[in-house]
C-alpha positions as a Python dict, from the first residue, in 0.01 Angstrom:
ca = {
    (1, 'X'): (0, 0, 0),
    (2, 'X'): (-53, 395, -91),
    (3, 'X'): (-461, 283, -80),
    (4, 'X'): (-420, 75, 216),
    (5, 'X'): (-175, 373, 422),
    (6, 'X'): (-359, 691, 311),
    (7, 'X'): (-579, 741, 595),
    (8, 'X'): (-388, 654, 863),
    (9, 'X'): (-48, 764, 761),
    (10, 'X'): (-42, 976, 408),
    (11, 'X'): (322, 1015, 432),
    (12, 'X'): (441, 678, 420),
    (13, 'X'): (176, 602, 161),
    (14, 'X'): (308, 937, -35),
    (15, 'X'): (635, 779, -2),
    (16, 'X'): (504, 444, -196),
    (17, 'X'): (306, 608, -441),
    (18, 'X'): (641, 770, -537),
    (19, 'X'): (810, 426, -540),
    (20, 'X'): (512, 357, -785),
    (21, 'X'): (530, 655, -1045),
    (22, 'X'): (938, 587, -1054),
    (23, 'X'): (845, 256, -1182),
    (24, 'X'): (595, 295, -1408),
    (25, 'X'): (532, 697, -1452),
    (26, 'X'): (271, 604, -1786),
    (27, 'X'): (-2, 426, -1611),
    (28, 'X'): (-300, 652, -1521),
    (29, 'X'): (-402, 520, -1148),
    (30, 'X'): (4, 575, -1078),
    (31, 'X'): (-16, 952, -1154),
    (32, 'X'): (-369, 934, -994),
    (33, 'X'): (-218, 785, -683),
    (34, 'X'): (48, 1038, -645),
    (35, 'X'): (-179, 1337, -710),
    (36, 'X'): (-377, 1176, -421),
    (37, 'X'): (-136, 1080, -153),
    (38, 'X'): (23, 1465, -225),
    (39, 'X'): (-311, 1626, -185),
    (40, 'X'): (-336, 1454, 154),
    (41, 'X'): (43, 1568, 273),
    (42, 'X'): (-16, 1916, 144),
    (43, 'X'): (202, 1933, -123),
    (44, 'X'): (-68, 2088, -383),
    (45, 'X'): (176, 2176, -679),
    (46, 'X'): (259, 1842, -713),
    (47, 'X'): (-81, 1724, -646),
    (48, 'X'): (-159, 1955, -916),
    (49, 'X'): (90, 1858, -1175),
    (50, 'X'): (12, 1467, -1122),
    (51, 'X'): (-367, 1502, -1139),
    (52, 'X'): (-315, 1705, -1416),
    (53, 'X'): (-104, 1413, -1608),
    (54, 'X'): (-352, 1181, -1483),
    (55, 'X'): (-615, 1397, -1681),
    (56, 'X'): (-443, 1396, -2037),
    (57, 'X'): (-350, 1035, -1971),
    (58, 'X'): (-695, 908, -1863),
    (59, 'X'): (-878, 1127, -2025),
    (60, 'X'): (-1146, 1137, -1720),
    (61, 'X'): (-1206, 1433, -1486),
    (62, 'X'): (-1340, 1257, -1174),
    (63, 'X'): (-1050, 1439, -1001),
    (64, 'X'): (-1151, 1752, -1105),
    (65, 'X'): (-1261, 1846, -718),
    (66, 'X'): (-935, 1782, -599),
    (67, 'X'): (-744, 2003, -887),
    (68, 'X'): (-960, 2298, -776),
    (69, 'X'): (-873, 2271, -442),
    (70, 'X'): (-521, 2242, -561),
    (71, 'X'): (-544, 2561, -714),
    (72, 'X'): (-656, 2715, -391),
    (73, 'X'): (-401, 2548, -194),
    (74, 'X'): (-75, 2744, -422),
    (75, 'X'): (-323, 3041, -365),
    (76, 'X'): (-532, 3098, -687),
    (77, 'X'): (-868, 3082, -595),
    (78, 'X'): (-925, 3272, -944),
    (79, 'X'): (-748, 3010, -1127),
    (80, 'X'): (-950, 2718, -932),
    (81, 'X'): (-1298, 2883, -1034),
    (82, 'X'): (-1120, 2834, -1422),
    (83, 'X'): (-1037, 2524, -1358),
    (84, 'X'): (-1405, 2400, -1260),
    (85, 'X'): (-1560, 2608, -1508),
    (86, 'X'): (-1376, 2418, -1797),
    (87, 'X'): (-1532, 2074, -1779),
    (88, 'X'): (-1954, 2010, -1813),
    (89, 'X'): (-2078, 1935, -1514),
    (90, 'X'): (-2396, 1739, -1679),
    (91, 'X'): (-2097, 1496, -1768),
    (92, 'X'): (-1978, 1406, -1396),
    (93, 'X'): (-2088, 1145, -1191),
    (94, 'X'): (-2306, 1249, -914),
    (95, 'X'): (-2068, 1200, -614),
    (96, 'X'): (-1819, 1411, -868),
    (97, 'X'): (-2036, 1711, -952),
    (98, 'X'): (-2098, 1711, -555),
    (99, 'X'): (-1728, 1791, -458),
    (100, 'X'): (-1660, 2013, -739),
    (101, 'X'): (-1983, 2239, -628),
    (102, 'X'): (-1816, 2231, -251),
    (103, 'X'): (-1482, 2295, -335),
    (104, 'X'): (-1629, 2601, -600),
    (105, 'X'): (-1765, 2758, -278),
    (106, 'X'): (-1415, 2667, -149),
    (107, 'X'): (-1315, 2920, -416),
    (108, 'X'): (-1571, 3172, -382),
    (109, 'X'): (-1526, 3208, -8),
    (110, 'X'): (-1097, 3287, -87),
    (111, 'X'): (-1237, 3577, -308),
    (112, 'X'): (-1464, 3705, -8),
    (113, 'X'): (-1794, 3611, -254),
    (114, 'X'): (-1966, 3493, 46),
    (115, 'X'): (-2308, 3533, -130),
    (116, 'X'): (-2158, 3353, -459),
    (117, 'X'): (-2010, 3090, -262),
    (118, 'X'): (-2358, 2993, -167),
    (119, 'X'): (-2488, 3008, -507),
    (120, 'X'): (-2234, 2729, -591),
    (121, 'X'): (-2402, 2506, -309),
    (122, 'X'): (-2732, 2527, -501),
    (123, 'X'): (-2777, 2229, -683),
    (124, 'X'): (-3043, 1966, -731),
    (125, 'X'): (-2843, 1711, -480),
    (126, 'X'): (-2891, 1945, -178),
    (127, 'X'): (-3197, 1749, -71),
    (128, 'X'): (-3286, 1767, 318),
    (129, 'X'): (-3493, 1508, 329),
    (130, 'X'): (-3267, 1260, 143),
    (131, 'X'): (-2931, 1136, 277),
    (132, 'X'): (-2654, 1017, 22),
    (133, 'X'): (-2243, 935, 41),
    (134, 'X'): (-2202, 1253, 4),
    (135, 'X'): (-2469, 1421, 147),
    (136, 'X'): (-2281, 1511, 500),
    (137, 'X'): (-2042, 1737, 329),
    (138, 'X'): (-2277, 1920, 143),
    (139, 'X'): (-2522, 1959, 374),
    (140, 'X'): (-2197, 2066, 654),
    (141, 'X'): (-2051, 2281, 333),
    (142, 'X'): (-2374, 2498, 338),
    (143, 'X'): (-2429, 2546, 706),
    (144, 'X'): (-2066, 2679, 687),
    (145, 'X'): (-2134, 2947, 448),
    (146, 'X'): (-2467, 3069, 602),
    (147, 'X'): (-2264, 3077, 928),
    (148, 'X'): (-2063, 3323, 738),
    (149, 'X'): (-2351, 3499, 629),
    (150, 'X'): (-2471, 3539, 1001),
    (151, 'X'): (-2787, 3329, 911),
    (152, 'X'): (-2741, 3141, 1250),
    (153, 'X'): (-3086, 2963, 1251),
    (154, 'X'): (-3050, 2835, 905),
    (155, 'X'): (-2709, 2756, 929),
    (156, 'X'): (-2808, 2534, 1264),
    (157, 'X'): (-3068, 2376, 1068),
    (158, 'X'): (-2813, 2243, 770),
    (159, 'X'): (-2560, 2116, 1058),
    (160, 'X'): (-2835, 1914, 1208),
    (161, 'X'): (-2896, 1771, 861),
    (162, 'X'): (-2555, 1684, 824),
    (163, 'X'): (-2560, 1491, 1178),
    (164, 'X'): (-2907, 1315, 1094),
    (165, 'X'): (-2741, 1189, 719),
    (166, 'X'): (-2416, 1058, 904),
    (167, 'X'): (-2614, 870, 1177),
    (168, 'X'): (-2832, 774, 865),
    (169, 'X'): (-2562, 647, 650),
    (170, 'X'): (-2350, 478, 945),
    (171, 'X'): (-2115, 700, 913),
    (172, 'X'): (-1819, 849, 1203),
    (173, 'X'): (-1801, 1256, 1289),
    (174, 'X'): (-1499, 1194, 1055),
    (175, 'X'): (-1682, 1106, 757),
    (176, 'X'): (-1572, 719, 772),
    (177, 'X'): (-1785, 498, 583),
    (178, 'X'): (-1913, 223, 824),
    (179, 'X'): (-2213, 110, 614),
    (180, 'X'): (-2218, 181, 239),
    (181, 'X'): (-2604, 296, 194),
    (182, 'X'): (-2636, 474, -197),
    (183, 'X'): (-3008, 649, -66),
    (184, 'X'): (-3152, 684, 238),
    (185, 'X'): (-3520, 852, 366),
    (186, 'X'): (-3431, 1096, 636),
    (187, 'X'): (-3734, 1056, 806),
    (188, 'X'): (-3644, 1346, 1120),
    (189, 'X'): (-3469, 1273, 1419),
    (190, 'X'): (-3323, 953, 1571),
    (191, 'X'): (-3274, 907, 1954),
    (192, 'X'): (-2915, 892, 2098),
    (193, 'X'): (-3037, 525, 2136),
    (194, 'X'): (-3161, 428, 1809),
    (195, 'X'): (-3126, 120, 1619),
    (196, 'X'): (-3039, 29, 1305),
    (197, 'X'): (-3410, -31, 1183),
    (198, 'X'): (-3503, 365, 1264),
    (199, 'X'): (-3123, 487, 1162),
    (200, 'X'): (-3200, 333, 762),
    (201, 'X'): (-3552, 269, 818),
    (202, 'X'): (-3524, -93, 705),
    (203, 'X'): (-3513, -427, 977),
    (204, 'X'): (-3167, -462, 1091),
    (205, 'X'): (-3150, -798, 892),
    (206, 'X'): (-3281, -678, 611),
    (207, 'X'): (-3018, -525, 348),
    (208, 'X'): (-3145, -162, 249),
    (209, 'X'): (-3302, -12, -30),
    (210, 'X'): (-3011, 52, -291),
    (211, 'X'): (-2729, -37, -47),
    (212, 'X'): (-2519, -339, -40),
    (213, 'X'): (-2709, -673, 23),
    (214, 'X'): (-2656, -858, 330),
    (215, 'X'): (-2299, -968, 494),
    (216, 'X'): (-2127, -1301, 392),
    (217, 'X'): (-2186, -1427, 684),
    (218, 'X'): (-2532, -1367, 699),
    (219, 'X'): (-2571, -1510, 337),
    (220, 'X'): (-2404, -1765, 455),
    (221, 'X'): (-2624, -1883, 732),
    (222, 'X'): (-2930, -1863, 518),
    (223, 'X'): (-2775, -2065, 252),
    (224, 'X'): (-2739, -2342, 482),
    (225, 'X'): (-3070, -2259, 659),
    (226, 'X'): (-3231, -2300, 315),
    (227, 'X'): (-3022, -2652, 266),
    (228, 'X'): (-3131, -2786, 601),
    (229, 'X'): (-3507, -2694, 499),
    (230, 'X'): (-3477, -2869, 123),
    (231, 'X'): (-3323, -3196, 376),
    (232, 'X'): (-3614, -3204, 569),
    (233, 'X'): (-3855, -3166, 283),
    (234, 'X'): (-3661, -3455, 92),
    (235, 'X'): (-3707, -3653, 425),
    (236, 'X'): (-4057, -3586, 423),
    (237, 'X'): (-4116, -3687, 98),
    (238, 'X'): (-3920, -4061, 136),
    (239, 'X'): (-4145, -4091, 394),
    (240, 'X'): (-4488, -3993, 218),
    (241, 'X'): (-4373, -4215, -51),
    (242, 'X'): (-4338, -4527, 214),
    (243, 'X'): (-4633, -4498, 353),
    (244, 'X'): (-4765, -4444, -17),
    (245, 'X'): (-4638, -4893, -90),
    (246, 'X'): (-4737, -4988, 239),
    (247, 'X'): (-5113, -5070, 125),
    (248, 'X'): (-4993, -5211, -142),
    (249, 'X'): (-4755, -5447, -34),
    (250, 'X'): (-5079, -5584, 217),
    (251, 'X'): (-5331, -5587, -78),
    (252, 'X'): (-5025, -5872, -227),
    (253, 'X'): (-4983, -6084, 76),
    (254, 'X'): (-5310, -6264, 40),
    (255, 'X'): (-5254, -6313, -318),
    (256, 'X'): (-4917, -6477, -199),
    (257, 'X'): (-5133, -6697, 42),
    (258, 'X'): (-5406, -6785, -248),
    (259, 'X'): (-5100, -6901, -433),
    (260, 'X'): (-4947, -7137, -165),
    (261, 'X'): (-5214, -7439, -167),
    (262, 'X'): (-5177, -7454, -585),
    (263, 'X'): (-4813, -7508, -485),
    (264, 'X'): (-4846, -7729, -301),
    (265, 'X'): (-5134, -7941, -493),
    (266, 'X'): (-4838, -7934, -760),
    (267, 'X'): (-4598, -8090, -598),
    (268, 'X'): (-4699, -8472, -567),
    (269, 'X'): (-4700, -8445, -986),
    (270, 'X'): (-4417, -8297, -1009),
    (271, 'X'): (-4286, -8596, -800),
    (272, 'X'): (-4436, -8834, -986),
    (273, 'X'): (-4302, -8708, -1293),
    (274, 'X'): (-3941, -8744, -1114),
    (275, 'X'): (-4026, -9095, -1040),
    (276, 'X'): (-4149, -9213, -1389),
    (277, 'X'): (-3821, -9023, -1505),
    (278, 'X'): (-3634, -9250, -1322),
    (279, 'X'): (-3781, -9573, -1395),
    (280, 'X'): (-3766, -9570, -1718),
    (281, 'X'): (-3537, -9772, -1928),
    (282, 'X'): (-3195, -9648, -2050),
    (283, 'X'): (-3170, -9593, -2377),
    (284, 'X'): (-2925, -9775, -2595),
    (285, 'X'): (-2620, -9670, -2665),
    (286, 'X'): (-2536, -9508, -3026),
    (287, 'X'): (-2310, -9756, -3272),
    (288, 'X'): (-2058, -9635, -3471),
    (289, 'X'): (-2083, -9636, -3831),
    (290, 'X'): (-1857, -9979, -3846),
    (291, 'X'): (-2079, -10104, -3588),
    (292, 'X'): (-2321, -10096, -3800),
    (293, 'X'): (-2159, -10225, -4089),
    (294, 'X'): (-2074, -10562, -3888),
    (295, 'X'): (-2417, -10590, -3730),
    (296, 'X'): (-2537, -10559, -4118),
    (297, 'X'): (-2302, -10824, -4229),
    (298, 'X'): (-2390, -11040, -3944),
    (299, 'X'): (-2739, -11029, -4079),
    (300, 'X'): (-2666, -11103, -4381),
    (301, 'X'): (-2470, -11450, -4292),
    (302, 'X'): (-2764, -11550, -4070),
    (303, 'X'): (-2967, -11547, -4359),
    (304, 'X'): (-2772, -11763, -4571),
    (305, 'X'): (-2688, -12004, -4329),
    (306, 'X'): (-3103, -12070, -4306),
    (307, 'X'): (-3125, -12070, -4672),
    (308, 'X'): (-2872, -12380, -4695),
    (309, 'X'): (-3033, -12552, -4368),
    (310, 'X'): (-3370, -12550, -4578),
    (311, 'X'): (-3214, -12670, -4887),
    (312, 'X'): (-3074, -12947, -4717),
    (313, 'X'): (-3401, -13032, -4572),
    (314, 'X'): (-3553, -13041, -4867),
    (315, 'X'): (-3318, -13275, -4991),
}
């Protein structure tokens, strides 16, 4: 809720970060939070303390922008430059080292070192010609200081850089991300009416160059685009692979035909096989093993009966 609240109301979100931190005071991003959402009310001492704890906790200093500014805000500009003196600045993400160089100058300009303060603004990320995140600030950080300096023409030049990177980048006059683009050619000036294509220098459908890739929705459509496109090729195919067995299936039919006359020549034999089949006697039946025996015995008798009728003949 403190992340979700912080821009549009930072005391209510202060108010839940504190809910937070009475809850569970040992976890880094709690103390982080806090330090945060008091920054943004203007309570630096607490700010301070919490980003502080979030330090020795952590063990990170990607806060360290916000402590020096902390420092200036309970009036110690002297004990801010300390402050972002301590850490190595070699060590710090870019976007880090960036803030810290801005709020340095912060610093410099409470002490009255105008000339110092633009010294601080003098690093390898203040590139004209390139527009990053955090390119606006610097670039609006610089023209501020040479305004100071009564370097008008110089100073207008760095304030039209900073307009050209937010139009670049997407961005509001408040410094509200509305496209997240990491690097970005600044390749002059854009028209009040220019598109996205000369704003990033990419085709508006096309994601740019170290940015974030296209919307979900976008992805989305070209997911099914590409599904619809695999149908049709599928479709395609079935159909290539139809006409493919059509010649076939002709170069059998007149084999079929060829075959239907040898068919036919067959079947009178095959009828008179049938018919022979049927004529034919039935065979006898199977006698039993006593049948036999009788039939046997029978025999026998018969043939003794003859032998007697001879005998008697003979007599």
């Amino acid at each position: 809720m403190a992340s979700k609240l912080i821009e549009e109301d930072p005391a209510l979100a202060h108010e839940h970060a504190l809910a937070a931190s009475r809850r569970a005071g040992r976890i880094a991003i709690v103390r982080e939070t806090l330090g945060i959402t008091a920054y943004a009310t203007g309570d630096f001492a607490l700010a301070l303390r919490e980003l502080r704890t979030y330090r020795r906790i952590s063990g990170k200093e990607d806060q360290i922008a916000l402590m020096v500014d902390s420092e200036r805000g309970v009036g110690r500009p002297d004990r801010a430059l300390e402050t972002g003196r301590a850490v190595d600045r070699s060590a710090l993400p870019i976007d880090v080292r960036v803030s810290l160089a801005i709020a340095m100058s912060g610093a410099r300009l409470d002490q009255g070192e105008t000339e110092l303060a633009l010294g601080e603004l003098e690093i390898p990320e203040l590139d004209p010609d390139r527009a990053f995140s955090w390119s606006p600030a610097l670039f609006a950080a610089r023209a501020a200081v040479l305004e100071d300096l009564g370097r008008n023409e110089e100073a207008e030049f760095w304030a039209q850089r900073a307009e050209v990177a937010l139009e670049a980048l997407g961005l509001d006059e408040d410094g509200d991300e509305e496209l997240i683009v990491e690097d970005s050619l600044i390749e002059g000036e854009f028209p009040e009416d220019s598109s996205e294509e000369a704003a990033t220098g990419a085709p508006a459908d096309e994601p740019v160059a170290g940015g974030d890739a296209a919307p979900a929705d976008v992805q989305e459509e070209s997911t099914d685009a590409q599904a619809e496109i695999a149908d049709a090729a599928a479709d395609e195919a079935d159909a290539a692979a139809d006409e493919a067995d059509a010649p076939a299936d002709e170069a059998d039919a007149p084999a079929d035909e060829a075959d239907a006359p040898a068919d036919e020549a067959d079947a009178p034999a095959d009828d008179a096989t049938d018919d022979a089949t049927d004529d034919a006697p039935a065979p006898a039946p199977a006698l039993s093993e006593r049948d036999e025996i009788e039939q046997e015995v029978a025999e026998l008798l018969g043939e003794d009966e003859k032998d007697v009728e001879d005998e008697g003949d003979r007599a």
